[in-house]
N, C-alpha and C positions, 0 to 999 in steps of 0.2 A: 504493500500500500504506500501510495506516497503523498504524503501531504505537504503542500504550499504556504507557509504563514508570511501573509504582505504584513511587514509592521513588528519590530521589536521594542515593544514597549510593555509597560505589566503585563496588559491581557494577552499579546503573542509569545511574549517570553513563560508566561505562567502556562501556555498552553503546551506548547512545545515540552517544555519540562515535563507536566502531566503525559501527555504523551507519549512520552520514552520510557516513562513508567510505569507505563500500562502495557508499550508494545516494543518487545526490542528489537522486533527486523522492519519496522516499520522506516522506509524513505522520510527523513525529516528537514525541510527547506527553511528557512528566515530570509527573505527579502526586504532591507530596511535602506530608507532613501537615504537616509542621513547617515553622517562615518561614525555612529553612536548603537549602543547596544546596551539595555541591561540597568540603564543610567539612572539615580535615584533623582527623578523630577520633581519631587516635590522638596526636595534639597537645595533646590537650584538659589533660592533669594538667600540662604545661609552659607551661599556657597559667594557668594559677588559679598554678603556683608562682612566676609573672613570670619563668621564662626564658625563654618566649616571648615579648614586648613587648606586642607591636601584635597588636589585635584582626584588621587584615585580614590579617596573615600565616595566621590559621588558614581562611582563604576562599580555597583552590587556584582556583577560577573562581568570578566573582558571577553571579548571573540574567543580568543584561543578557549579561557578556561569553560567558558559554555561549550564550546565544539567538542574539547574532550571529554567533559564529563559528562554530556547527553548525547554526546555522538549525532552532533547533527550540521547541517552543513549551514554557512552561514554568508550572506553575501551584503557588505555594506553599501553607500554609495551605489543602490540599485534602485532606479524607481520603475515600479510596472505604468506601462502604458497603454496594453489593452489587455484584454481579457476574453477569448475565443470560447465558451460554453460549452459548444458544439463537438469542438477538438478536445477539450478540456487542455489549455493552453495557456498560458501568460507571457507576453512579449515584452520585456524591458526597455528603455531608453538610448539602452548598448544594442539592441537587436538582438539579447539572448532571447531562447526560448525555452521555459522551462513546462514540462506537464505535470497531472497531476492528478488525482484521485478525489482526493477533498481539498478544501479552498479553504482558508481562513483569512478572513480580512479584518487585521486589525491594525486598520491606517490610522487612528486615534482620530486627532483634530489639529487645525492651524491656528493661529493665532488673527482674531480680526484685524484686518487695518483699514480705519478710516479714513477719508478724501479728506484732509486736511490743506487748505490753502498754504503753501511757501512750505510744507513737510519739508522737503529736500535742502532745502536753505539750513538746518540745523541737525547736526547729531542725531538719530534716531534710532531707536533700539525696542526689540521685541525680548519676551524672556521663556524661551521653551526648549532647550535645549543646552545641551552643553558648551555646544559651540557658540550659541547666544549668551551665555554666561562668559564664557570667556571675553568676547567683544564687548561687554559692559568695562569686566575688570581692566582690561589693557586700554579702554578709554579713560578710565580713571585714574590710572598708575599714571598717561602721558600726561592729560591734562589738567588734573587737579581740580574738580570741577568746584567749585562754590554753591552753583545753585541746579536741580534737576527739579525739575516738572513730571509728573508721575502721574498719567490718563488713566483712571478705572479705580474702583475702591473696592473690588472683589478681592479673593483670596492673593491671587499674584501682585496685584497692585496696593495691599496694606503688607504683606509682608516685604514688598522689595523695597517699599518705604521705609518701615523700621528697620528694615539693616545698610540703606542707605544712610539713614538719621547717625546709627551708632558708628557709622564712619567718621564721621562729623560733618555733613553735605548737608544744606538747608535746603529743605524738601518743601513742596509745592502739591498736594492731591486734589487731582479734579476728579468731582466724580456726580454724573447726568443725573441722576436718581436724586432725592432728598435725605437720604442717609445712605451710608458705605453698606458694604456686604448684605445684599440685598436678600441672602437665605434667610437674615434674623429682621425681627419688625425693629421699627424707628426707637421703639424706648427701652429696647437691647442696643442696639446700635447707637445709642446717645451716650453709652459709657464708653465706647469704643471713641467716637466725637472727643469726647473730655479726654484720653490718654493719648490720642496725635495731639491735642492741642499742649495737653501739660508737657510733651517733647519735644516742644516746638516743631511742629509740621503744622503749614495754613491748610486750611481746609476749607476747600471750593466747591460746596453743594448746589445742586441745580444747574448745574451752568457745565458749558463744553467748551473744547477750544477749536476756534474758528479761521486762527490765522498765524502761523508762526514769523520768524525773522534769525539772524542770523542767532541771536544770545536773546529772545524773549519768545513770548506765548502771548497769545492775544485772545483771551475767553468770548463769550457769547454776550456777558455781559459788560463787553467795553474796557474789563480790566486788565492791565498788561502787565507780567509777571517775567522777573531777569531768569533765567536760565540758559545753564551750560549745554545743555541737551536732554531729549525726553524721552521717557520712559512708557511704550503704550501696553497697556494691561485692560483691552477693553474686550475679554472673552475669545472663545474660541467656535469656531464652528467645523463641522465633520469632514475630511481628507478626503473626500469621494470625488477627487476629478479626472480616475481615470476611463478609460472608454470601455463600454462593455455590451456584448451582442446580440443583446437578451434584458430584458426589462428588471432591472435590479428595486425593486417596492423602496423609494425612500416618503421620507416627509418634505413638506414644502420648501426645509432650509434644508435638504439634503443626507439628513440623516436614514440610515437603513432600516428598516423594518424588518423584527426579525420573530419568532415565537418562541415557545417556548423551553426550547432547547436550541438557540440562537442560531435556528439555521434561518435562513435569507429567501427570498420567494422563488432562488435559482436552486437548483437538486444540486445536494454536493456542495455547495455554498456556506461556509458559516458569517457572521458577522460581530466583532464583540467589541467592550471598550468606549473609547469617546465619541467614535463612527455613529453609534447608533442611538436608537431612545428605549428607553424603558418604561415600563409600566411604576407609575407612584401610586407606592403605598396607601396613601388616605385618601387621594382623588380618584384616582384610576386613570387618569390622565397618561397620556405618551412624554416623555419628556426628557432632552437630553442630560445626562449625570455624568461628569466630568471628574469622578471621585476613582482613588487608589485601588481602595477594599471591593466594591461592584466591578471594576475592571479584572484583577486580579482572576475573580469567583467565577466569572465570565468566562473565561480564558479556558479552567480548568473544568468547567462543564460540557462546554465543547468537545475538549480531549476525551472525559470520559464518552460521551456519548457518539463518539465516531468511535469509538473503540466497544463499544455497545452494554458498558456501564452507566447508562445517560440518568440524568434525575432532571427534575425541571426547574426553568429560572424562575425566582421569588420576583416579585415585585420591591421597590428600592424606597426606603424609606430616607433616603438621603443622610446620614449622621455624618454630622465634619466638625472639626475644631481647627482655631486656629488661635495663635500667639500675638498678639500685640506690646509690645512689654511688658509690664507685667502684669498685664490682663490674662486672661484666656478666656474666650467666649466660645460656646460648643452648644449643639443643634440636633435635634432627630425631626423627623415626621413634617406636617405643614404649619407656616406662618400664618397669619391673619390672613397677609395679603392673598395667599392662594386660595385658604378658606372661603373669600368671600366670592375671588374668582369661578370658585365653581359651585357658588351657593350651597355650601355645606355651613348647617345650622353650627355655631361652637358659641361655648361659655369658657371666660382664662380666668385663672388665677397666678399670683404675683407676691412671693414671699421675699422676705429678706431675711436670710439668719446666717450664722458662721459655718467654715470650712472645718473644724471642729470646736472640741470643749471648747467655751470662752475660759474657763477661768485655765485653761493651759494654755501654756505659751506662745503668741506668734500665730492664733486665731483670726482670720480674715475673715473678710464680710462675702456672702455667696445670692445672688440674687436669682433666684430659679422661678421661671415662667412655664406653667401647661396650658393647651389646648386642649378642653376637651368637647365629646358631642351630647347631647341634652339624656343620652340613655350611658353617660359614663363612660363610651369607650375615649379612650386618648389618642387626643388627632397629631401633638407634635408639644416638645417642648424646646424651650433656651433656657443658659444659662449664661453668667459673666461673675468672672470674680479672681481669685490670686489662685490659688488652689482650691482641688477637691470636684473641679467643675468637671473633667471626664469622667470624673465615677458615677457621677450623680444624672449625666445623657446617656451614657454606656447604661445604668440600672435601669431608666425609660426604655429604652433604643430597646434592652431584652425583653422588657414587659410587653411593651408595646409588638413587638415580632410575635409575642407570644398569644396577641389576640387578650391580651390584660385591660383591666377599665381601672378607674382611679382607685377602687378599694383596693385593689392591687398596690398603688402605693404607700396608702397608709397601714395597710398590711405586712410591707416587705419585710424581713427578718434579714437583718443587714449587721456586716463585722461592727462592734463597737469597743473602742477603748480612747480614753483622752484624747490622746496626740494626732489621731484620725478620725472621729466623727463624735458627735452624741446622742446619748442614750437613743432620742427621738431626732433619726435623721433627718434632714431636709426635705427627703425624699418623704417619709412619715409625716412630716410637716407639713407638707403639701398637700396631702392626700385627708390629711385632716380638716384642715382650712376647708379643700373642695367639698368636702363632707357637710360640714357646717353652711356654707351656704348650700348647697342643696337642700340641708334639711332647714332654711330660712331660720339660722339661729342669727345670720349678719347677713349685711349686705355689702360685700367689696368696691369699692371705688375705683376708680380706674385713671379716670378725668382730672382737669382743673376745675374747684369749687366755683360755683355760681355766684353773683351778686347775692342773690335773695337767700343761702344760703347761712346759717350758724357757722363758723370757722371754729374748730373748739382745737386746740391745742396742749394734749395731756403730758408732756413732759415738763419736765420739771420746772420753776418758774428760773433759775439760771438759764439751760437750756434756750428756753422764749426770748429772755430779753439780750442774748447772742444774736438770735437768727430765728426769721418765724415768717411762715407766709403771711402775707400781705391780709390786712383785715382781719384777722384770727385773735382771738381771747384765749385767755391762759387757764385753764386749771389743771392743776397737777392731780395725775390717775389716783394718787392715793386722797385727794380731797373731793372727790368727785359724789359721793354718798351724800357727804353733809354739803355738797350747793346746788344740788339737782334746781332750785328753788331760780338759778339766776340763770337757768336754760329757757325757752319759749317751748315747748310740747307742739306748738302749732307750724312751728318753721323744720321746713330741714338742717339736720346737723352734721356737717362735714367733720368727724375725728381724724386725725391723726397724731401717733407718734415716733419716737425711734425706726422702729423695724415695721410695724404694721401689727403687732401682736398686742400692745398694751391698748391700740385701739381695739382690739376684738373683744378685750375683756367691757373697756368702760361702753361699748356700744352693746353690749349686753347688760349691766347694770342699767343703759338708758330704756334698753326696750324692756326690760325687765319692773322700770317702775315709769311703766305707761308712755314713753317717747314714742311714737309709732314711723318715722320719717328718720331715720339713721344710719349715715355711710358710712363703714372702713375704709379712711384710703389705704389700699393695699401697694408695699411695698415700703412705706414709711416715708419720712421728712426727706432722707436723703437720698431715693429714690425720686423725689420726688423735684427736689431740689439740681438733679444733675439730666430732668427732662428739662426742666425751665430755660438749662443754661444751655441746654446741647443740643434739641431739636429745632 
């Protein structure tokens, strides 16, 4: 049998390996366009900020050592240019011709580039590759740049930023959308807002850029920003431009269509990777997924099932994290924003508690957000905070795969000792909270307080006269019994305090002695305070 893999990246490399360990007389091919194999991509922004060292660190396997240890033949610097069905045939750009049995196409994706007036006039750089990584650093070594412009706020374009930053480069981010990293909603992404700004990087929301010059950028909005040269990170779209003889099923922008063992609408065909779309988890939507772990998985389902071990592909609930100094914000399932795109009813909730015990040391603050649907199942969470935030998407991401609803989180039986979580993890935390309002013992807030609104502000009377929203009266939680008296019963009352918990308690003493109109702002003061300043 001989099979063809177009594309040595995760999904072809993970396949090829499976593969050969499934089948050991089995003809195995790697055709990759670019002189790279094996390369850890998602290394690439820690690789230009030097905290990655060494160039071979980002080389998981070289030619040689993949060839000999899977025994499989490898050719770089080959790009396929048709694709004969018929013949079962692939023709390269050199005019080789190679046959073939099964096909695997895992061309990934390229990098967009937009029509930008005067591009060429200035330095311009994409980051996908190794050899793209290189062309950043040897631009920086010559010229020493001061100032870089940096197009897109998604995953390549906030991390090429902060390790551009810790070079010491004043960084510039545009990015079209009204907040960065468009997987998590706006008041996830206002804490991400607040950590470019406290590292000094400007941040340019809404707005694109329209016109370059030799050493500036020229936005949408008239504003004209000095830089040395730019950096565009504005997404990727699927590698399918070679010709083929036979109607290959994609989507409108290209992507492959594939089922459920990622064969392609051509017999003998597979398709896996960034090439293609997959099925999301909470919508059922098609939708391209430009993630490590789904490509990977891809790869080796394949292998198995041309080798006739085959199981079938899951639908992708997207789980990613990413680093911003020293944030980390991490993700499973859907946003708001997709929620409402495909009119899927959801109720969130919005906790603030710590990364463990408070009273042990070096305890951080952890802000974890669910989505859920009106009968409990969990549509997607975020989180943000210093530590602790992978463990805490990672326990959703399984529940969730497992077809779990939120009593699943307040339920979970989770490691506990000081230094690492407490007693009632975040995750229990959560699941309680959602609990409670369900069973209308509160009512979570979410919003900015209304005029006509009670402001009630139960921390401490220090606390208040530090810092305090606008318009809001003081009583502190522990006086709250003996002044019920200087509340109105008839007006709504906006609480909050610290975390969002000491308002849960005093909004139950208020409904408790006849308030009937009572909000928790969930997530607390400081939550609440870094939407104001950041969205």
């Amino acid at each position: 049998m001989k099979v063809i893999i177009v594309g040595g990246g995760a999904s072809g490399c993970s396949c090829a390996a499976r593969l050969r360990r499934l089948d050991e007389k089995a003809e195995i091919t790697i055709l990759e366009k670019t002189s790279e194999i094996s390369i850890a991509s998602c290394g690439l922004p820690y690789f230009v900020g030097e905290i990655i060292t060494e160039r071979s660190q980002m080389q998981i396997l070289s030619k040689q050592s993949f060839e000999t240890l899977f025994n499989i033949d490898i050719y770089l610097n080959t790009e396929v240019c048709k694709i004969n069905t018929s013949q079962k045939t692939i023709t390269t750009g050199d005019d080789k011709v190679f046959c073939y049995d099964k096909l695997v196409l895992a061309t990934g994706a390229k990098p967009i580039l937009p029509h930008i007036d005067g591009l060429d006039n200035i330095p311009h750089f994409v980051l996908k590759n190794l050899n793209d990584a290189d062309k950043i650093k040897e631009f920086i070594t010559r010229h020493k740049p001061s100032n870089i412009v940096v197009v897109g706020g998604g995953f390549i374009g906030l991390e090429i930023a902060e390790n551009l930053a810790h070079l010491g480069i004043k960084i510039s981010l545009i990015e079209l959308n009204c907040h960065v990293l468009p997987t998590v909603d706006s008041d996830i992404a206002a804490y991400i807002h607040q950590a470019l700004k406290t590292h000094n990087i400007d941040l340019y929301l809404s707005k694109s850029v329209q016109k370059t010059t030799e050493n500036s950028v020229i936005l949408s909005s008239g504003e004209q920003i000095q830089s040395d040269c730019v950096i565009l990170a504005l997404g990727q779209k699927p590698a399918t431009s070679f010709e083929i003889d036979s109607e290959l099923k994609t989507n409108e922008k290209g992507s492959i269509l594939t089922d459920e063992f990622m064969q392609t609408s051509i017999k003998d065909i597979y398709a896996c990777g960034d090439n293609i779309v997959v099925q999301d988890f909470v919508s059922g939507k098609l939708k391209m997924t430009a993630l490590a772990g789904p490509a990977n998985r891809q790869g080796r389902l394949i292998a198995s099932h041309i080798c006739k071990q085959g199981y079938t592909n899951l639908s992708i609930q997207g789980s990613g994290i990413i680093k911003v100094f020293d944030l980390c914000i991490a993700f499973t399932g859907a946003n708001e924003s997709l929620l409402k795109q495909s009119h899927i009813s959801y109720q969130k909730m919005i906790i603030a508690s710590n990364s463990h015990a408070a009273y042990y040391p070096n305890a951080s603050k952890l802000t974890l957000k669910v989505l859920y649907a009106p009968d409990g199942k969990i549509l997607g969470a975020q989180a943000v905070g210093k530590e602790g935030v992978d463990k805490r998407i990672d326990i959703i991401a399984s529940i969730m795969h497992m077809k779990g609803t939120i009593s699943d989180l307040r339920d979970a039986e989770l490691c506990y000792a000081p230094p690492f979580s407490s007693a009632k993890d975040p995750i229990n935390l959560i699941g309680m909270a959602i609990e409670n309002a369900r069973n209308h013992l509160f009512e979570p807030y979410f919003e900015e307080p209304s005029s006509d609104m009670i402001i009630l502000d139960v921390r401490p009377e220090k606390s208040y006269k530090q810092e305090h929203i606008k318009g809001a009266i003081n009583i502190p939680a522990a006086q709250i019994r003996a002044r019920l008296q200087e509340l109105d019963k008839n007006k709504t009352i906006f609480v909050y305090c610290f975390k969002g918990y000491t308002s849960y308690l005093v909004s139950r003493i208020l409904i408790l002695n006849g308030f009937k109109n009572v909000l928790s702002y969930a997530g607390g003061y400081e939550h609440y305070k870094i939407q104001k300043q950041n969205i």
